[in-house]
C-alpha positions as CSV (number, residue, x, y, z in Angstrom):
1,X,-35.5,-50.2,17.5
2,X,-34.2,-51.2,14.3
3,X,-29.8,-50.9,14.1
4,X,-27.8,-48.8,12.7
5,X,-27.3,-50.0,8.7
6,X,-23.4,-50.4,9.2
7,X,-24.9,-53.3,11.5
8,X,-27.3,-54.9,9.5
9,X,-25.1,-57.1,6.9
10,X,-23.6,-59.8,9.2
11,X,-26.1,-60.1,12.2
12,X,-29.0,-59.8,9.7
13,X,-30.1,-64.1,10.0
14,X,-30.1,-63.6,13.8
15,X,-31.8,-60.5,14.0
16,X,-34.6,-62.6,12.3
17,X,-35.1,-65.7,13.4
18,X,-35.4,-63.6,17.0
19,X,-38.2,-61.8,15.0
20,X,-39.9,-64.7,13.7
21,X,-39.8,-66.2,17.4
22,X,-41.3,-63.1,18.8
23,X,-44.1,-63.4,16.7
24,X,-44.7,-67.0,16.8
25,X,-45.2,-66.6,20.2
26,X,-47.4,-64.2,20.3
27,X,-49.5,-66.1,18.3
28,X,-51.6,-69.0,19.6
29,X,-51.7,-71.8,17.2
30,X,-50.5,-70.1,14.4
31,X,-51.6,-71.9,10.8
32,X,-49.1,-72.7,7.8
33,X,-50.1,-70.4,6.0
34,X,-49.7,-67.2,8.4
35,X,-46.6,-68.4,9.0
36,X,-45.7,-68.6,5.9
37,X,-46.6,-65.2,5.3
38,X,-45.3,-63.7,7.9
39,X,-41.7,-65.2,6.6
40,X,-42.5,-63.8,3.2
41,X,-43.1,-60.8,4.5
42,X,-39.7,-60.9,6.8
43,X,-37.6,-62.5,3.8
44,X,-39.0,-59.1,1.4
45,X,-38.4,-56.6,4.5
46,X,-34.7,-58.4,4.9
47,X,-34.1,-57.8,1.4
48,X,-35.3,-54.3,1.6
49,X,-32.9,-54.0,4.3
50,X,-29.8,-55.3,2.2
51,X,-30.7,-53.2,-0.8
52,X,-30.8,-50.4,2.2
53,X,-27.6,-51.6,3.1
54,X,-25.8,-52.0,0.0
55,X,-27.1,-48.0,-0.9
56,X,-25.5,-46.9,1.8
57,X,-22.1,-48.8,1.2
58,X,-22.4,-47.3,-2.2
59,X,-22.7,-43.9,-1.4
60,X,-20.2,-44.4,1.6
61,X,-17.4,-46.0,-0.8
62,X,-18.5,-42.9,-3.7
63,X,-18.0,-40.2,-0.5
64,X,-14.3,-42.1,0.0
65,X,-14.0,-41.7,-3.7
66,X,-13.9,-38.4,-3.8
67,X,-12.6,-37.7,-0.7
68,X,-9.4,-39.2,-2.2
69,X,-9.6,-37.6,-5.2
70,X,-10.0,-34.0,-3.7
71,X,-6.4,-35.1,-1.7
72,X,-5.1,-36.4,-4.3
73,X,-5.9,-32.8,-6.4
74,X,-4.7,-30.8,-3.6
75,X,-1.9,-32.4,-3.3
76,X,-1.0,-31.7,-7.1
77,X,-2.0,-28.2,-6.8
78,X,0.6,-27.7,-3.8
79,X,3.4,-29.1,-6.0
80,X,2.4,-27.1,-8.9
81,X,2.3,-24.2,-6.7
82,X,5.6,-24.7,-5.6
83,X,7.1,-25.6,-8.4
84,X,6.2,-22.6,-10.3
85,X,7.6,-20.2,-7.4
86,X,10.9,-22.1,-7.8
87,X,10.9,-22.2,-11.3
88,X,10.3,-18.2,-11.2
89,X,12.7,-17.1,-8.4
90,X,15.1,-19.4,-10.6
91,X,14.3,-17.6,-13.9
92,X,14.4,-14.2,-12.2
93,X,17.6,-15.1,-10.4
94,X,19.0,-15.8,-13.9
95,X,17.7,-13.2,-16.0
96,X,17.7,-10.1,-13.5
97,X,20.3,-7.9,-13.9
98,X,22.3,-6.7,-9.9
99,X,25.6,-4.8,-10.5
100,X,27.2,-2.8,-7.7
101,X,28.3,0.5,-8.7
102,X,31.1,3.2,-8.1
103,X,33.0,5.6,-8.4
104,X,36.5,7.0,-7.4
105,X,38.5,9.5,-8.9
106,X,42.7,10.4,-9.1
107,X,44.4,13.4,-10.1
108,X,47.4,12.6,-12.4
109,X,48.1,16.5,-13.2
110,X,47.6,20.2,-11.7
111,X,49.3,23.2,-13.6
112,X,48.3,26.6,-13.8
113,X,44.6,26.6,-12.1
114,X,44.2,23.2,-14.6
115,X,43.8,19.7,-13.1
116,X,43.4,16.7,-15.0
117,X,41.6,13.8,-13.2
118,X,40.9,10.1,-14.0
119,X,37.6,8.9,-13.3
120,X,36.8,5.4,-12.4
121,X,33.7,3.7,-13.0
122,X,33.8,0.5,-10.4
123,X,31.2,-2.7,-11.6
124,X,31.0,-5.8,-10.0
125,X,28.5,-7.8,-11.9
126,X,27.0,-9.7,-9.4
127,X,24.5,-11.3,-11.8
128,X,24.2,-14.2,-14.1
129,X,23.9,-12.2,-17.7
130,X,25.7,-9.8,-19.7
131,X,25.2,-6.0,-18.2
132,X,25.5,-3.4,-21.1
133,X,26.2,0.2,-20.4
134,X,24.6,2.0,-23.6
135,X,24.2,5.3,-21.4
136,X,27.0,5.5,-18.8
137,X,27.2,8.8,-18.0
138,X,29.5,11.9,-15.7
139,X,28.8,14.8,-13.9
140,X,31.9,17.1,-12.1
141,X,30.6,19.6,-9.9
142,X,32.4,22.0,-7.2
143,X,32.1,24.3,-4.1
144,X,30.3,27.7,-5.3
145,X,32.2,31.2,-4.5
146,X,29.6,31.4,-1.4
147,X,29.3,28.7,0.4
148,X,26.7,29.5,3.3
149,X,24.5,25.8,3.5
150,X,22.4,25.5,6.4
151,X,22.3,21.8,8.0
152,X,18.1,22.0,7.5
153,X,18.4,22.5,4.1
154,X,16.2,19.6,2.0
155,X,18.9,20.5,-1.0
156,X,22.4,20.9,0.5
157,X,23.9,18.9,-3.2
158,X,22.9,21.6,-5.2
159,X,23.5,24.5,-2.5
160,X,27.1,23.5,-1.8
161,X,28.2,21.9,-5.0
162,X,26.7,25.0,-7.0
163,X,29.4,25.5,-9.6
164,X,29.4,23.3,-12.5
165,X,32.8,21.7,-14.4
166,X,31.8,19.1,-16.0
167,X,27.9,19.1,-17.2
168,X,26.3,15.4,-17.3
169,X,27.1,13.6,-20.4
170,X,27.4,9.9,-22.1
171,X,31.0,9.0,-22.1
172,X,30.1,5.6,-24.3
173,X,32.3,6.0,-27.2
174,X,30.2,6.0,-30.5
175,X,32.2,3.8,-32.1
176,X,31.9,1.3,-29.2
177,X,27.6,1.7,-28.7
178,X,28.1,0.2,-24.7
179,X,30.0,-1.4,-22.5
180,X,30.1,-4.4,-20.9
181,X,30.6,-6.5,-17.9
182,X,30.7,-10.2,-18.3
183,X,28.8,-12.6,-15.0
184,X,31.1,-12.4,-11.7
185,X,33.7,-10.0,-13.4
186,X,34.8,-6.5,-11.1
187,X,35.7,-4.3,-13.8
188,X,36.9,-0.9,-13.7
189,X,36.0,2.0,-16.8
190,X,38.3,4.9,-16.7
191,X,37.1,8.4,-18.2
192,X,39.8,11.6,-18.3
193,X,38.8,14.8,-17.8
194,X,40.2,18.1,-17.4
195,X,38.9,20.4,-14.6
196,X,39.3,24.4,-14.7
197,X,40.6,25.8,-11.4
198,X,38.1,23.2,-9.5
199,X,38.9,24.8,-5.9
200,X,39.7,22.6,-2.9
201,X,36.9,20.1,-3.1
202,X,35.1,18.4,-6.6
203,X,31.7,16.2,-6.7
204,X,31.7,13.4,-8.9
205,X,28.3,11.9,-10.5
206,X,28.4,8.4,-12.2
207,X,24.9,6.9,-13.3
208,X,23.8,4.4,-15.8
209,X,20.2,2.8,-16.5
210,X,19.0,-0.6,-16.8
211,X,16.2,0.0,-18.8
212,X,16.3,1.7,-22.5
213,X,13.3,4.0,-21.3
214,X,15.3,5.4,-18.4
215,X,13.0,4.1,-15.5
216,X,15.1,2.5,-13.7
217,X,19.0,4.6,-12.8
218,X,21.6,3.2,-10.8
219,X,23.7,6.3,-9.8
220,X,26.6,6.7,-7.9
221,X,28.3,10.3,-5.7
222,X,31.2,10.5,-3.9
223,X,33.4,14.4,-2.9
224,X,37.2,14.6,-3.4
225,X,39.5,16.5,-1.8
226,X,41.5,18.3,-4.5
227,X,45.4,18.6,-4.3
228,X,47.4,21.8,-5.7
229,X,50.6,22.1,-7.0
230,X,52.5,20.4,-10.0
231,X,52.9,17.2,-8.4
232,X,50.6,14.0,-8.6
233,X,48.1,13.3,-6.3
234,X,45.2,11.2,-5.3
């Protein structure tokens, strides 16, 4: 049985002078010149055997070649890989825009039916840019003359709050084009309006967008109890 070829390289001289032994004994009286032969022909199948040998250390050492090389990639691609999701939960932490938003309201006057209330719009810039408030907008509503809602209705807003004050509209001065609120600043825009006999209880509707195209509101509702008499209330 012939070895294995990861064998072959040291034991090789043994391996044939055991062969040349065999056959010498086999052999009754061998001549010089059959011997000789013979050894030629063991000295070419011994080089055979390294070139055999030296193939297969080749393709082995090629095989650990690009074994490493594959690790070696992988590896690089994993960083990459990593690097670029930090690199764009970094960029989007810096660049994406989170404001908390709302509102509260305080009534400063009530005369004659009339009450005029201060609206405040409550940022906290959360963020790390600039927010701009190009459409900031207002909405007063109040309780209708008949309020009958049922608890299963899918539009209770619009079927208690059914009486409009105030329609929706941009309360960005012209002159100004937005407003702002600067990185890790709370800041609070006041608007005054004048509500005509707004009953006992008022909805007020604060919204913005963070998009020019509108896609994307933030809006913010909150119901006030309103106070009666000329005397100033919250």
């Amino acid at each position: 049985m012939t070895p294995p070829l990861g064998t072959l390289e040291n034991p090789l001289e043994t391996g044939l002078q055991v062969v040349v032994q065999i056959d010498e004994a086999r052999v009754d009286g061998p001549s010089r010149i059959d011997r000789r032969h013979r050894l030629e022909a063991i000295g070419r199948f011994r080089l055979r055997l390294l070139d055999r040998q030296a193939a297969y250390n080749a393709r082995a050492m090629a095989l650990e070649d690009i074994k490493t090389v594959v690790e070696i990639l992988k590896g690089a691609v994993e960083g990459l890989a990593i690097i670029g999701a930090g690199w764009w939960f970094l960029r989007q932490s810096l660049v994406q825009k989170r404001v908390s938003f709302d509102v509260s309201c305080t009534f400063v006057f009530s005369e004659s039916g009339k009450i005029i209330a201060e609206v405040a719009f409550e940022f906290e810039n959360k963020g790390f840019v600039e927010h701009r408030l190009y459409d900031l907008s207002l909405a007063v509503h109040c309780l209708g003359k008949q309020v009958e809602p049922s608890a299963q209705s899918k539009h209770l807003f619009s079927d208690l709050f059914s009486r409009t004050l105030m329609p929706k509209q941009e309360i960005v001065p012209p002159k100004y084009g937005y407003y702002f609120v600067r990185p890790g600043v709370r800041q609070a825009i006041r608007h005054l309006v004048l509500l005509d006999d707004p009953g006992s209880v008022i909805c007020v509707t604060g919204g913005f967008n963070y998009t020019p195209d509108g896609n994307f509101p933030h809006t913010a509702r909150r119901v006030f109890q309103v106070p009666h008499g000329n005397s100033t209330a919250s």
